[in-house]
C-alpha positions as CSV (number, residue, x, y, z in Angstrom):
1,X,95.1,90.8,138.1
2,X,91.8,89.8,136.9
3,X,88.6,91.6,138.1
4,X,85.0,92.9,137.2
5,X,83.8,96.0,138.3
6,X,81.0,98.5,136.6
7,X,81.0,101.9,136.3
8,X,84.4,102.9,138.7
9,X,86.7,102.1,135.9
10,X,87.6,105.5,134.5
11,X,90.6,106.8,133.1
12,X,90.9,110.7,132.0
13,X,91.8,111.7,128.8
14,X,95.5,112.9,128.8
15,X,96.3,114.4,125.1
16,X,94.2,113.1,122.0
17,X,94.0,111.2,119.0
18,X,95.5,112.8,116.0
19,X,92.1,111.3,114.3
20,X,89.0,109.7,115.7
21,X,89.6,107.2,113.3
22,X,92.8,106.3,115.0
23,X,94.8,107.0,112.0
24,X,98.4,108.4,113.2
25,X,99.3,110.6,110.7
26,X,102.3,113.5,109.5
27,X,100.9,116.9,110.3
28,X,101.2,118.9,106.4
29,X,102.3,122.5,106.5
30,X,99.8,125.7,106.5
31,X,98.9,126.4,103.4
32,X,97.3,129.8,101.8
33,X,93.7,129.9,101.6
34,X,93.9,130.8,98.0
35,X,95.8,127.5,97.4
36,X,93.5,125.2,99.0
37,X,90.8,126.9,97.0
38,X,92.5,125.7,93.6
39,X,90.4,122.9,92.3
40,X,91.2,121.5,88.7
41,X,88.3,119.4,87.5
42,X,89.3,116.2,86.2
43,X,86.2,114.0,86.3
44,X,87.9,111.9,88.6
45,X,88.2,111.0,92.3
46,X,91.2,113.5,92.5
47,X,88.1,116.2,92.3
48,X,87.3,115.6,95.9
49,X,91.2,117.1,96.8
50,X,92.1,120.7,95.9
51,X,95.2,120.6,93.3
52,X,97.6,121.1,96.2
53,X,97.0,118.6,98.1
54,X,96.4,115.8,95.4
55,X,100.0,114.7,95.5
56,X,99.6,114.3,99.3
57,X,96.9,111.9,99.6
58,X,96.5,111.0,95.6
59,X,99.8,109.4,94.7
60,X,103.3,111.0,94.5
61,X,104.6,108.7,92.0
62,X,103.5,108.3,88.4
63,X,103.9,103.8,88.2
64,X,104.1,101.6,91.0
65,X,107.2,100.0,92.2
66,X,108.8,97.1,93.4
67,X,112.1,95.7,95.1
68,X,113.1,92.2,95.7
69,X,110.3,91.2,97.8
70,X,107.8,93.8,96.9
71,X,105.5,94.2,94.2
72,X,102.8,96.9,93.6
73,X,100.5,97.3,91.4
74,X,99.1,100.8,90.6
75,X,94.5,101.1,90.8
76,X,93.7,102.4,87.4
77,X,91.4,104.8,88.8
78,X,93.6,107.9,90.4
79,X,92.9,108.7,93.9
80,X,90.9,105.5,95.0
81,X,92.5,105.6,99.0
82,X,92.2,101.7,99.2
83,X,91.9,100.5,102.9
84,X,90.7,97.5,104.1
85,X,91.3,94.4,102.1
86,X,90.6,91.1,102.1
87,X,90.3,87.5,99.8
88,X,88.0,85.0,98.3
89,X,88.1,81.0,97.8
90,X,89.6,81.9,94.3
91,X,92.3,83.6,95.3
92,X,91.4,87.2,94.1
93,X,91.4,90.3,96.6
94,X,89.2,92.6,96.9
95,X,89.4,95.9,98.9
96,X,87.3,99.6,99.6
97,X,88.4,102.5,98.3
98,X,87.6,105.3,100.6
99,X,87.5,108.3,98.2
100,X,84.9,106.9,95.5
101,X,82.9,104.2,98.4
102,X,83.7,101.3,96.0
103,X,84.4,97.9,95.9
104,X,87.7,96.7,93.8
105,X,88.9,93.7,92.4
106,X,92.7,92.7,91.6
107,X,93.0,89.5,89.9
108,X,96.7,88.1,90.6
109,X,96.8,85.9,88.2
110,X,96.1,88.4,85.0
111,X,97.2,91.3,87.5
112,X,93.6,93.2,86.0
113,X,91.8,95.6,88.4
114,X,88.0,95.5,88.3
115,X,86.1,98.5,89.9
116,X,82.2,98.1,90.6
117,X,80.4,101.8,90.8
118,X,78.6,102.4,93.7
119,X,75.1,103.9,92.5
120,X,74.3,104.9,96.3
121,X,76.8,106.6,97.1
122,X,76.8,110.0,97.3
123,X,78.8,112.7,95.4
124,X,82.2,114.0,96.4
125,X,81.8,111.7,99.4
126,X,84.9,110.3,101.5
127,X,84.8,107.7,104.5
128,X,87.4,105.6,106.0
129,X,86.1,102.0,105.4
130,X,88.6,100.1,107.8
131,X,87.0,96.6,107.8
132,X,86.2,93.8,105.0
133,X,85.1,90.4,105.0
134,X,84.1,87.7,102.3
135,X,80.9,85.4,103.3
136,X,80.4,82.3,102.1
137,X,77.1,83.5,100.2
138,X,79.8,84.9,97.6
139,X,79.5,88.5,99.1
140,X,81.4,91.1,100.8
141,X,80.4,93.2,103.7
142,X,82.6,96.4,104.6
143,X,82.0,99.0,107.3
144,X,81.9,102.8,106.6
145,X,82.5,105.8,109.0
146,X,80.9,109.0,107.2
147,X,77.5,107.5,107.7
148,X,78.0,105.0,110.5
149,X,77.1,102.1,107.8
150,X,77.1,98.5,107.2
151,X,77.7,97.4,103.6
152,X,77.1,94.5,101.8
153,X,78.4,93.9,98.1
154,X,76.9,91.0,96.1
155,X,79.5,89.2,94.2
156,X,77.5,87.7,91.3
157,X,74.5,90.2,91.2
158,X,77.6,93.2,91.7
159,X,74.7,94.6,93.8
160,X,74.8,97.1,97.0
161,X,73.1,96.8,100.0
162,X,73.1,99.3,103.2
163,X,72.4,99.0,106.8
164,X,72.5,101.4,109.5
165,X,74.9,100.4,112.2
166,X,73.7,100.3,115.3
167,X,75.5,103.9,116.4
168,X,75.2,105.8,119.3
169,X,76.3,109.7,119.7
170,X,80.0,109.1,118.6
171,X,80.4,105.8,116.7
172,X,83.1,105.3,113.9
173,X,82.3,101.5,113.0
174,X,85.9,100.1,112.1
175,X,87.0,96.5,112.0
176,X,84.6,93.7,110.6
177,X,84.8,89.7,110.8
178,X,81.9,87.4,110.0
179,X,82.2,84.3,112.8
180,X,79.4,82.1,111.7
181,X,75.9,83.6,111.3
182,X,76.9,86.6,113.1
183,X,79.3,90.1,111.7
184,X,81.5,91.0,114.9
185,X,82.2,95.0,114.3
186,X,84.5,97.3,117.0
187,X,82.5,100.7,117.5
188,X,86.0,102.3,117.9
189,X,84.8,106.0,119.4
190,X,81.2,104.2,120.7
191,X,83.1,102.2,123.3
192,X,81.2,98.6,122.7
193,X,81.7,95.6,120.5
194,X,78.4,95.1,118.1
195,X,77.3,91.5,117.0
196,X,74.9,91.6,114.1
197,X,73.0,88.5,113.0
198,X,73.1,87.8,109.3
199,X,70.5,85.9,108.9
200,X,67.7,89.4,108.5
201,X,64.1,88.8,109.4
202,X,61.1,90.8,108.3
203,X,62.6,93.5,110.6
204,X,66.0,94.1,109.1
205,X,69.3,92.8,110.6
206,X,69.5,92.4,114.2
207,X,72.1,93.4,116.3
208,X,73.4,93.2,119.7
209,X,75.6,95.8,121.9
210,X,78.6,94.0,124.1
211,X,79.0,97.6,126.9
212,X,82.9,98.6,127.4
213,X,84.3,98.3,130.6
214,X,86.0,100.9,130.9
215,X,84.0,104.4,130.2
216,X,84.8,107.0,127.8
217,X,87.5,104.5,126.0
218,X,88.3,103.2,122.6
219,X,87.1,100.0,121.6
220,X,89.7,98.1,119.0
221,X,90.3,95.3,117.0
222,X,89.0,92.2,118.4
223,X,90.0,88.5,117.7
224,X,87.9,85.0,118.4
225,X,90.0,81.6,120.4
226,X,89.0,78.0,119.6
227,X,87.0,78.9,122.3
228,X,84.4,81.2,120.8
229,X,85.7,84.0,123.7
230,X,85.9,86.9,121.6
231,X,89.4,89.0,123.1
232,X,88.9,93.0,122.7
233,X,90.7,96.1,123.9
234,X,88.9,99.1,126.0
235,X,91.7,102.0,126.2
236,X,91.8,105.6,126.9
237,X,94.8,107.1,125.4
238,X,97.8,107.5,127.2
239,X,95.4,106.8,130.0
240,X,95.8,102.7,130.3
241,X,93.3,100.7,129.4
242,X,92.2,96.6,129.9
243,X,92.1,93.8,127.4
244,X,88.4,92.3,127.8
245,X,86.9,88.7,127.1
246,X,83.6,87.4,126.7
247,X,82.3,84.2,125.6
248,X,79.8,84.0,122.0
249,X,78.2,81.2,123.5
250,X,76.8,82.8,126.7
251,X,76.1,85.7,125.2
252,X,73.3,83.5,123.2
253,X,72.5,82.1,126.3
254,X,72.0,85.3,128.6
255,X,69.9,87.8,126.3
256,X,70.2,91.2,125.5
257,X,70.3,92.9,129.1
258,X,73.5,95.4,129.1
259,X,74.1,94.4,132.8
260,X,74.2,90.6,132.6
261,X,76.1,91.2,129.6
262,X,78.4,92.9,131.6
263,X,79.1,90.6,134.2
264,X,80.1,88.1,131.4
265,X,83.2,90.2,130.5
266,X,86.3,89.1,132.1
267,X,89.2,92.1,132.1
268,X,92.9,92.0,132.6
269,X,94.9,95.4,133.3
270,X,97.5,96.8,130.7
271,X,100.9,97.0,131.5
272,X,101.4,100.8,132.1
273,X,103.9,101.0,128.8
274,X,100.2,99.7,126.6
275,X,99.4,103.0,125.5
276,X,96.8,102.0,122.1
277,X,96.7,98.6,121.5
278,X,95.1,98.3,118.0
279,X,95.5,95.2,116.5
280,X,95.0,91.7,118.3
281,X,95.3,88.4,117.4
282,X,95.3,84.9,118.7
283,X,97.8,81.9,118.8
284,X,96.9,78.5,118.5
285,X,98.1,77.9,122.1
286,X,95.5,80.2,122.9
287,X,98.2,83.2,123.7
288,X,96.9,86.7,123.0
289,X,99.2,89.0,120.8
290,X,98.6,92.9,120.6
291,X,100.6,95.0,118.6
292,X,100.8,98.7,120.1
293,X,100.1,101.4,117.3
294,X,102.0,105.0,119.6
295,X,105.2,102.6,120.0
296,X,107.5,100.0,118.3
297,X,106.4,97.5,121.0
298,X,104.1,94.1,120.3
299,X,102.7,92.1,123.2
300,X,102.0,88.4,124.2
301,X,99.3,87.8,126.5
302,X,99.3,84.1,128.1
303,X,95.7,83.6,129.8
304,X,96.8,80.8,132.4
305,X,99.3,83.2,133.9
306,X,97.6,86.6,133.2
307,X,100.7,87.8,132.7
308,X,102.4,90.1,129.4
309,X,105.4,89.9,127.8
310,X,106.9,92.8,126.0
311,X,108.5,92.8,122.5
312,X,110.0,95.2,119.8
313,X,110.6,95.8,116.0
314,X,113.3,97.1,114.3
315,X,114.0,101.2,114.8
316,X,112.4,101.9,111.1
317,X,114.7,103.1,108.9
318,X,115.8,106.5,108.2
319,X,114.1,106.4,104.4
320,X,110.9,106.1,106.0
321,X,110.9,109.4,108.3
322,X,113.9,111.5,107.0
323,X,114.3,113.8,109.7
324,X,115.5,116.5,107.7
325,X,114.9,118.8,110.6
326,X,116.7,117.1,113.1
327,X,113.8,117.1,115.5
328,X,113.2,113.0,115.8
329,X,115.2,111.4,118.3
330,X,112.6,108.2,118.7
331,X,111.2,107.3,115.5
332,X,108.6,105.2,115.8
333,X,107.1,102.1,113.8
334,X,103.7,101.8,114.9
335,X,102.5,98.2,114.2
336,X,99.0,98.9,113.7
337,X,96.6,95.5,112.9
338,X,98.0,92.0,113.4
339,X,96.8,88.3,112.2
340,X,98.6,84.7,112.6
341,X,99.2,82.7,109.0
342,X,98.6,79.1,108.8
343,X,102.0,78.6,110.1
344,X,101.7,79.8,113.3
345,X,103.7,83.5,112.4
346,X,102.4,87.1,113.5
347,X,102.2,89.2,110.7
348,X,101.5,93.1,111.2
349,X,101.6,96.3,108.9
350,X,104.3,98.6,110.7
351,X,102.3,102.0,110.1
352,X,105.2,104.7,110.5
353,X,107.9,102.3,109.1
354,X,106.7,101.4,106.1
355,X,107.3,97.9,106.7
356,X,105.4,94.4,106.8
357,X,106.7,92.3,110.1
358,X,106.6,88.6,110.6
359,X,106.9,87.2,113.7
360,X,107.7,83.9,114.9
361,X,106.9,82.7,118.6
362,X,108.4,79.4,118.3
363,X,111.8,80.6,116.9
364,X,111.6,84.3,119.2
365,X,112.5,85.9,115.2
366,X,111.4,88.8,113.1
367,X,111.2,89.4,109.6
368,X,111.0,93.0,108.4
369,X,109.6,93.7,104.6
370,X,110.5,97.3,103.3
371,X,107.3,98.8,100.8
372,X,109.6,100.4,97.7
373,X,107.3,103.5,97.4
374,X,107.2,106.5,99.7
375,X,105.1,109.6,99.9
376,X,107.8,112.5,100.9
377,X,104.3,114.6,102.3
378,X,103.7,112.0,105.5
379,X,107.5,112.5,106.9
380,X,110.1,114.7,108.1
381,X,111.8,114.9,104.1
382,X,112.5,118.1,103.1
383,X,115.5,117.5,100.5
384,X,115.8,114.2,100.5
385,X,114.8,111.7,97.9
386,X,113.1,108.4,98.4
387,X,111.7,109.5,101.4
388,X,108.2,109.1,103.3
389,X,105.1,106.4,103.6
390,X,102.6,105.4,102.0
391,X,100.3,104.2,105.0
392,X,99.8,100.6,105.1
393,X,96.4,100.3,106.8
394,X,95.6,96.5,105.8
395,X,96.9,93.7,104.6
396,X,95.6,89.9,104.2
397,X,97.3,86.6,104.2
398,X,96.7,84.6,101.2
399,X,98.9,81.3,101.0
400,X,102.8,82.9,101.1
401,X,102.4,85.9,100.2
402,X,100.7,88.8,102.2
403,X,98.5,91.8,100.2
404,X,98.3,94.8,101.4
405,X,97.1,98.6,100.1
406,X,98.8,101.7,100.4
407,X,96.1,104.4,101.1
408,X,98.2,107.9,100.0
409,X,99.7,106.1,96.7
410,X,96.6,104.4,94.8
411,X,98.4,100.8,95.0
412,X,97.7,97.6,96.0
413,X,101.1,95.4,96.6
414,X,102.4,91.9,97.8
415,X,105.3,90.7,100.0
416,X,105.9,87.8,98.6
417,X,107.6,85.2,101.5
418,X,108.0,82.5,98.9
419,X,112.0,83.9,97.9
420,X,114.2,82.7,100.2
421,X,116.1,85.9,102.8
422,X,119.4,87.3,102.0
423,X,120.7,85.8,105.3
424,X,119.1,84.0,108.3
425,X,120.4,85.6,111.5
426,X,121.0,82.9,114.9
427,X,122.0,84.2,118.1
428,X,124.6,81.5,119.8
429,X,122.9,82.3,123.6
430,X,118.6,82.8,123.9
431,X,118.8,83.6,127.5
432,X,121.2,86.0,129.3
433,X,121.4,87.0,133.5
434,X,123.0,89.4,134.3
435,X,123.5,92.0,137.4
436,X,123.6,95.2,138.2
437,X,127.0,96.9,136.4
438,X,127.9,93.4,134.7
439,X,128.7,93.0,131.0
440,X,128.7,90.0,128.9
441,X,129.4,88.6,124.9
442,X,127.8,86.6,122.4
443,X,128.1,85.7,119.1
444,X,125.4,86.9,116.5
445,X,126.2,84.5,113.1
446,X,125.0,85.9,110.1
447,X,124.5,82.7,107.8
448,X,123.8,83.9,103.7
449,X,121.2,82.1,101.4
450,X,121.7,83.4,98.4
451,X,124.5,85.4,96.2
452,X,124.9,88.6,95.6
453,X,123.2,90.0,99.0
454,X,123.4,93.6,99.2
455,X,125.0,96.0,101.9
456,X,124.2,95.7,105.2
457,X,124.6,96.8,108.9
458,X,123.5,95.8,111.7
459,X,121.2,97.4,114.6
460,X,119.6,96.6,117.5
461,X,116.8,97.7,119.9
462,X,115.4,96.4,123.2
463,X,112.7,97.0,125.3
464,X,114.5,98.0,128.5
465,X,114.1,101.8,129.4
466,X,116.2,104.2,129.7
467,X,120.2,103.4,129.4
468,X,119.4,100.1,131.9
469,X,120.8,97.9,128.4
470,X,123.8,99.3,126.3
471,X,124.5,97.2,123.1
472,X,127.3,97.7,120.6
473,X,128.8,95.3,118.3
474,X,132.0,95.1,116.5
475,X,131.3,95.1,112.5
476,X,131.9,98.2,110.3
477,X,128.9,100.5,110.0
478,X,127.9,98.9,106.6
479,X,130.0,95.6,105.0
480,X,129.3,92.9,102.4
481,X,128.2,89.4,103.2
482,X,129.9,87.0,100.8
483,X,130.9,83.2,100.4
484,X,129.1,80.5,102.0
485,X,130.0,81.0,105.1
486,X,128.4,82.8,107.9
487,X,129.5,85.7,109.4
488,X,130.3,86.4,113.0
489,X,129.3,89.9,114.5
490,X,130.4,89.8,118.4
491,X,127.9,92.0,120.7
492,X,128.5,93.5,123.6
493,X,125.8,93.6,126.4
494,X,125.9,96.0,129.3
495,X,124.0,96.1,132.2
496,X,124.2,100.1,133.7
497,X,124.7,100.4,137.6
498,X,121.2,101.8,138.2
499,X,119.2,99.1,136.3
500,X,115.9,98.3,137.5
501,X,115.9,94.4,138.0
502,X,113.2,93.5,135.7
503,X,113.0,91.0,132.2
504,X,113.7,92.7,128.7
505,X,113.9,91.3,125.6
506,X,116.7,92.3,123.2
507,X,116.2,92.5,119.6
508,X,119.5,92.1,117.0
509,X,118.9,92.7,113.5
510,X,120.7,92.4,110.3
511,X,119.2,95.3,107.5
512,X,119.5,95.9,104.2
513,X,117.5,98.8,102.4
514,X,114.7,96.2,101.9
515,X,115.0,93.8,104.7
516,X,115.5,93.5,108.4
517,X,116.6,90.2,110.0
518,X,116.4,89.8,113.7
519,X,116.7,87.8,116.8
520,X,115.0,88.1,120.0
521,X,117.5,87.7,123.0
522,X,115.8,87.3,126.8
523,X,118.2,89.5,128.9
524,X,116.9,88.7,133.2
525,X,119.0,91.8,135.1
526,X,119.0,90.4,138.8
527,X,119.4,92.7,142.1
């Protein structure tokens, strides 16, 4: 339900952020004093890590790698920590690099990096630079959290500039999008969108404060309609939170005043399983799409109905967590930022899976890209080989392929959607209604593209809680597609006696060690 209200709003912090920067991140084990203390000079950004933790949050592999999707490409420099990344009109990317407070250049047609010094910055210095745009006066502007700064980076003159972000106790500027004259930026620990004007007078850039509606929250990634509304979300974690709205057009129009500012902002409630939306994107029917960074759940938000609809990715696979203790029960993929292609698809980095997904409204299917590398020092992988993440903060959509920067491996790399799948994966019933205690069949056809398609199995998830859905199927635990046929897999859909009557989406996948194929079933479970 929609409403406006200032100031009673207010949810209590239960538990914390493992970073105020909203990174999710492995926990790495104690380590003696005298080790930490062990610092090998090198001359290089490696200098800013003692020696044992360089192969942590350095690089754990020598050369980049690639599978048949992937490519990487290792940054010449060691230890960079690209982030944020982003493209020009000629095609080339450019992204920060968070442990030398540089700009980079990759080049995909010669594949030739180009690194531009930073004379200001200072020494030793770190910062989590989460944001990057390009502007059409041939520059780059990039946020930065050590010193609450806005950046901009002059393409042709290779020139820096800084401005002071307009912070207030606790701000950690984070996402950045130029919309017209004006740089939208998320104050994600200061609680309030900031607009700045590009266009600087005699007095510097000015800027402009959009309040949070809900006190003490989080302030995300925001995203801007066909409308000029710019969509935000205000969230307190595991404490719920609202997605907010306000127009760019009468914000011009009402001034600067925090209070009228405030009664422009139209709010709609989280479902209570939106725990920390991060990402957010919009549809060009105007839907609203979150992707939930604690979970493996997305969200579609359709503003005529107010209403949310509840989706899921793949359960990551077992490469990308280990669980060599035997602790996890519920990995997690944590689908951190989100954008829509030209085609109409959702594409967002899966943080804790170590996977790109694609998702497509019209067909209710998801595409699942595995990243070849893996850092063994960011999972559960004691004893096991090609095991771990390399946290994928960023990626950017450039034509069919989508470029992206691992930040604990010093690469860049590109899924490239231009090779045809393995298989294509059609569900024979969308819709299913079912009651209490009733169990039903469908056929899930499996339908190759190519030879030679490696081993796979298949797996499913859903969005129901508890046991309400059972699922089973009746192929072998891993099998061959071959021929030109497709393959029928028969599952099996259960409704348990003490289902709440609600609507769940089902997700059935096909996976091989470097793709995930799935379809999205609607399953209704009636009284």
């Amino acid at each position: 339900m929609k409403k406006k209200t200032k100031g009673i709003i207010f949810f209590l912090f239960v538990g914390g952020i493992m970073l105020t920067s909203g990174v999710a991140i492995g926990i790495p084990g104690i380590l003696p004093e005298d080790s930490i203390s062990v610092n090998t000079p090198t001359g290089t950004p490696l200098d800013n890590f003692p020696d044992v933790q360089r192969v942590q949050f350095c690089s754990s592999e020598d050369s980049a790698k690639s599978n048949h999707y992937v490519k990487e490409y290792k940054i010449p420099t060691p230890c960079t920590q690209p982030l944020a990344i982003t493209s020009d009109p000629d095609g080339n990317l450019w992204f920060t690099q968070t442990n030398t407070g540089q700009i980079a250049k990759f080049d995909p047609i010669t594949e030739q990096f180009t690194e531009y010094e930073n004379p200001r910055w200072p020494q030793g210095a770190r910062s989590m630079m989460w944001g990057i745009d390009y502007s059409p006066d041939d520059s780059l502007w990039f946020t930065e959290e050590r010193t609450d700064g806005i950046w901009k980076f002059s393409i042709p003159d290779e020139q820096y500039t800084r401005t002071d972000f307009p912070k207030s106790a606790d701000s950690l500027p984070q996402r950045l999008s130029i919309e017209g004259s004006q740089i939208i930026v998320n104050d994600f620990t200061g609680s309030k969108l900031s607009l700045l004007d590009i266009v600087q007078n005699t007095e510097g850039i000015s800027f402009l404060n959009i309040p949070s509606p809900v006190e003490n929250s989080f302030t995300a990634a925001f995203a801007v309609d066909s409308e000029k509304n710019i969509w935000y979300t205000n969230w307190v974690f595991q404490g719920g939170g609202v997605l907010a709205k306000i127009n760019q057009e009468k914000i011009s129009d009402m001034g600067t005043n925090e209070n009228d500012l405030f009664d422009l902002i139209d709010i709609y409630t989280f479902p209570s399983d939106m725990n920390t939306p991060n990402g957010i994107a919009v549809g060009d029917d105007g839907k609203i799409w979150i992707v939930d960074t604690s979970s493996n759940f997305f969200f579609s938000f359709e503003p005529n109905t107010e209403s949310f609809t509840k989706y899921i990715t793949s359960t990551p696979q077992l490469s990308s967590y280990g669980n060599s203790s035997g602790l996890i029960k519920n990995p997690v993929s944590r689908p951190y930022w989100a954008a829509f292609d030209d085609n109409g698809k959702l594409v967002f980095n899966e943080q804790t899976a170590n996977r790109i997904g694609i998702f497509d409204p019209t067909k209710d299917s998801l595409v699942e890209y595995m990243i070849p590398s893996n850092n063994p020092n960011w999972a559960d992988c004691e004893g096991i080989e090609n095991c771990g993440l390399v946290q994928v903060f960023d990626f950017t959509i450039l034509d069919e392929k989508i470029w992206f920067t691992e930040w604990v491996e010093n690469n860049i790399g590109v899924v490239d959607r231009s090779l045809p799948l393995y298989f294509d994966v059609v569900s024979d019933r969308q819709k299913l209604i079912l009651k209490k205690g009733e169990q039903t069949q469908l056929n899930l056809l499996l339908i190759p593209n190519i030879a030679d398609i490696p081993n796979l199995s298949i797996t499913s998830s859903t969005t129901a809680p508890f046991s309400d859905l059972i699922i089973s199927h009746d192929a072998p635990n891993v099998f061959q597609l071959t021929g030109d046929s497709p393959r029928t897999v028969v599952i099996t859909i259960s409704v348990s006696e003490n289902a709440i009557p609600d609507i769940h989406k089902i997700l059935l996948s096909a996976q091989t060690d470097d793709l995930t194929v799935s379809q999205f079933v609607t399953v209704i479970i009636e009284q």
